[in-house]
C-alpha positions as semicolon CSV with decimal commas, in nm:
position;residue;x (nm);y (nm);z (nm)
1;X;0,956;1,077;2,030
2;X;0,657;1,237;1,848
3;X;0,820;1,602;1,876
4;X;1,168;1,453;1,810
5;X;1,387;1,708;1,629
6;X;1,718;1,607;1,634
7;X;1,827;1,615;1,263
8;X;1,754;1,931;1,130
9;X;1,784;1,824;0,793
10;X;1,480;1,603;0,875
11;X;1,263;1,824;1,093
12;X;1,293;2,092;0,844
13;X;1,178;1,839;0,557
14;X;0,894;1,737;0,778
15;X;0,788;2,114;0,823
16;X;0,778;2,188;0,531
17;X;0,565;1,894;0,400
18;X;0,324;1,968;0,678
19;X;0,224;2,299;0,522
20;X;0,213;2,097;0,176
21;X;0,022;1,835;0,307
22;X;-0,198;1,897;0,619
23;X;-0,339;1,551;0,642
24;X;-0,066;1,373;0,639
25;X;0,129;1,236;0,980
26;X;0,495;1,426;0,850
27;X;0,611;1,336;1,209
28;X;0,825;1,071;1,385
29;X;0,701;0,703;1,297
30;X;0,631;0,512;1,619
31;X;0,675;0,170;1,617
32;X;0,387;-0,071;1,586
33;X;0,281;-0,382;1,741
34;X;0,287;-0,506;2,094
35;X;0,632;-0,446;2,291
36;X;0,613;-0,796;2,400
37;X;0,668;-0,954;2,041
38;X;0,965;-1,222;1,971
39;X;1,002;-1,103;1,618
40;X;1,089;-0,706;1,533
41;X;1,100;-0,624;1,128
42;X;1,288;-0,328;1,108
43;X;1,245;-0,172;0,729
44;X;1,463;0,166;0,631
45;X;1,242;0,460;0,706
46;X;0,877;0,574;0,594
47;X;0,765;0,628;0,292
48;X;0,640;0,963;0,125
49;X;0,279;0,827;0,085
50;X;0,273;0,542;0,354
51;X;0,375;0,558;0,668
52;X;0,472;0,940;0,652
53;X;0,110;1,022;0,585
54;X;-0,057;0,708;0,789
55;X;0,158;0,706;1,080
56;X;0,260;0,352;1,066
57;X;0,554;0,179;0,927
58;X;0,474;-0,053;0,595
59;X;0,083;0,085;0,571
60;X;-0,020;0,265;0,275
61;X;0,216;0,199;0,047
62;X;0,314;-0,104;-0,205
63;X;0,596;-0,223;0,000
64;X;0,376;-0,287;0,276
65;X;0,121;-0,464;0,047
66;X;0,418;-0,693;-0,056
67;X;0,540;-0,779;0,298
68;X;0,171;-0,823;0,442
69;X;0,080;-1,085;0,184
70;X;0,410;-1,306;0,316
71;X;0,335;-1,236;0,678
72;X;-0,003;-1,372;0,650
73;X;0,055;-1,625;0,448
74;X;0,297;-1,770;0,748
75;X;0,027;-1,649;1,051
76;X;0,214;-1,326;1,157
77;X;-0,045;-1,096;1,039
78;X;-0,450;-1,147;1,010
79;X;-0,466;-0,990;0,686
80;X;-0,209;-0,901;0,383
81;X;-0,388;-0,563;0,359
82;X;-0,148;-0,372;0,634
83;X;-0,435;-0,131;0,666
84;X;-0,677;-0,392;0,790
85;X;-0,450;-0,590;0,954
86;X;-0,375;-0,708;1,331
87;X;-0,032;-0,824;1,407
88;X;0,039;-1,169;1,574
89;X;0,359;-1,107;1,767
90;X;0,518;-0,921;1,512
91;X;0,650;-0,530;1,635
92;X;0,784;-0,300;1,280
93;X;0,979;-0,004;1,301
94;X;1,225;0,147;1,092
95;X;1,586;0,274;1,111
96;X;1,473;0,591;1,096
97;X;1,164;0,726;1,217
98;X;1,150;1,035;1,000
99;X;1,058;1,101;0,596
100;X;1,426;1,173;0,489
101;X;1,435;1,358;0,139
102;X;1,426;1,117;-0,135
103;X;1,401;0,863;0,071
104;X;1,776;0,844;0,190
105;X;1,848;0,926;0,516
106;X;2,231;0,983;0,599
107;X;2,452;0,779;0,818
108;X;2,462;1,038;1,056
109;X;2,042;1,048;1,106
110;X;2,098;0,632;1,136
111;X;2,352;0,725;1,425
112;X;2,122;0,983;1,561
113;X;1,780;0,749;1,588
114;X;1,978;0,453;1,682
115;X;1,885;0,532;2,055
116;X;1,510;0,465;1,953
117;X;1,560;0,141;1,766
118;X;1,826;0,052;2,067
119;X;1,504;0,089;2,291
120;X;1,303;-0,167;2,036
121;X;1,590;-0,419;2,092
122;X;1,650;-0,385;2,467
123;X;1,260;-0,549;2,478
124;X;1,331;-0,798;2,253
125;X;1,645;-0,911;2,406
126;X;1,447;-0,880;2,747
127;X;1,264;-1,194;2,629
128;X;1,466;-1,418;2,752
129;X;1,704;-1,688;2,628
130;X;1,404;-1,954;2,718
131;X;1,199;-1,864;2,348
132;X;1,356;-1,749;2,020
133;X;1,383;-1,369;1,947
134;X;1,425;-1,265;1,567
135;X;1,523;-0,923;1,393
136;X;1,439;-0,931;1,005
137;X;1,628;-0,670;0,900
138;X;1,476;-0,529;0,555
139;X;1,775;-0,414;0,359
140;X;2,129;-0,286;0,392
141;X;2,062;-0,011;0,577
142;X;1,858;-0,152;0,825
143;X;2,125;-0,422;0,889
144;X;2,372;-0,163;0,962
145;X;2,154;0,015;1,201
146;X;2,066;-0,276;1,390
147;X;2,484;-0,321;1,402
148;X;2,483;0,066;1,536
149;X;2,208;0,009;1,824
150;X;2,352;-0,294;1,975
151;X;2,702;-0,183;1,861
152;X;2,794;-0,541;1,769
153;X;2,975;-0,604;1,455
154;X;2,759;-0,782;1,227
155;X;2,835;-1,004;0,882
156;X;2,789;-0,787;0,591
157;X;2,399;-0,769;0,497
158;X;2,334;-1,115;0,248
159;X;1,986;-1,173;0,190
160;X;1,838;-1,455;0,309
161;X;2,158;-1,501;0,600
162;X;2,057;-1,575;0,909
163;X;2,329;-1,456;1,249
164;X;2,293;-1,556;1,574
165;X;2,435;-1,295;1,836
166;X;2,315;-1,484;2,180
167;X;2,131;-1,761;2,240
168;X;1,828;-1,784;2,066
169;X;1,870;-1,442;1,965
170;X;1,873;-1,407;1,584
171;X;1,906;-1,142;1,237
172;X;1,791;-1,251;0,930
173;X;1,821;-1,074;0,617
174;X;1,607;-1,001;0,356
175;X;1,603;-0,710;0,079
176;X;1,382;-0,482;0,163
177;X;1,028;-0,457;-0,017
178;X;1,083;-0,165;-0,233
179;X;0,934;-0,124;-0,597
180;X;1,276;-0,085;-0,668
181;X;1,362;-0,427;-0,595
182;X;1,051;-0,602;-0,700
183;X;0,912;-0,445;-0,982
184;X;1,355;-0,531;-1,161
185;X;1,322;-0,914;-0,968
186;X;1,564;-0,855;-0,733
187;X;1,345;-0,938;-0,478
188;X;1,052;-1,195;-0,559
189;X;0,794;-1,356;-0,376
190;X;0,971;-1,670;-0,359
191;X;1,259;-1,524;-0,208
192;X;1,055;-1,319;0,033
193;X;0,853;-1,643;0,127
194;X;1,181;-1,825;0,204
195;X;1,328;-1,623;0,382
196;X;0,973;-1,568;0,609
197;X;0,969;-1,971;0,634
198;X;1,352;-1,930;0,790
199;X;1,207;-1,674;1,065
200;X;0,887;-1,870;1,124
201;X;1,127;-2,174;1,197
202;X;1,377;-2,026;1,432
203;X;1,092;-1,851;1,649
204;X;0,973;-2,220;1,648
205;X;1,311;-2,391;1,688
């Protein structure tokens, strides 16, 4: 997956950032966490100056900083510092593994990584109907390319909705934890805690 270059639009975004910025990971964004985890967050790709120079989904960055504070104040993460933090049976990835320009990837590069995130969901839905399995799906885009790798027809995103697609098998919304959305209160911490009390209950349920 690390020498991935499928969309050319991406790869040649990547190369030329890695000239720009040597240090920086400007490859495919593995997922992280253990394969074996009942709940998979699945945000929109990485960002410029997080996970596109760390290497790992939701670390460096303020949206990371903002989702790590909720998952540790519910016990999914040991600290809300994403950098310094261990994951309790939480996996992240994103829809898109690569740095798309301006941080919008097309439709077509959702279609085209859809066989990776597919590969994330296959584990999770190898689980087992005896224990919960959850998806938080972090934003429109997200919820459409979980739709696209299990090609099921999903409700339209709704933040905060919760769908089950097989027993015990869940997607929950939640806007994803952009500046954009809460730095204008469109997405707030009450709302994000909510809506991580709602997945904490259904992998308990």
């Amino acid at each position: 997956m690390s020498s991935c270059r499928a969309c050319d639009r991406l790869s040649r975004h990547l190369d030329a950032l890695r000239n720009q910025l040597p240090d920086y990971h400007c490859a495919p964004v593995p997922a992280w966490g253990s394969p074996r985890s009942r709940l998979l967050i699945v945000g929109l790709a990485p960002g410029m100056h997080g996970a596109n120079r760390t290497g790992r989904p939701f670390t460096g960055d303020a949206s990371g900083y903002f989702l790590f504070e909720g998952l540790q104040r519910v016990g999914l993460v040991t600290h809300p510092d994403p950098n310094r933090s261990r994951l309790r049976g939480v996996r992240i990835t994103n829809a898109v593994r690569c740095l798309p320009p301006a941080n919008r990837p097309t439709m077509a590069e959702v279609r085209q990584c859809s066989c990776y995130l597919k590969h994330e969901l296959d584990q999770l839905w190898r689980r087992g109907m005896r224990r919960p399995r959850c998806v938080l799906a972090l934003g429109h885009l997200a919820h459409q390319a979980v739709g696209i790798a299990l090609r099921h027809d999903l409700p339209a995103f709704a933040h905060g909705a919760a769908h089950e697609l097989a027993r015990a098998l869940w997607v929950v919304d939640l806007y994803h934890p952009s500046r954009q959305n809460t730095n204008t209160g469109r997405l707030t911490v009450a709302m994000r805690d909510r809506v991580l009390d709602e997945v904490v209950a259904l992998l308990g349920s």
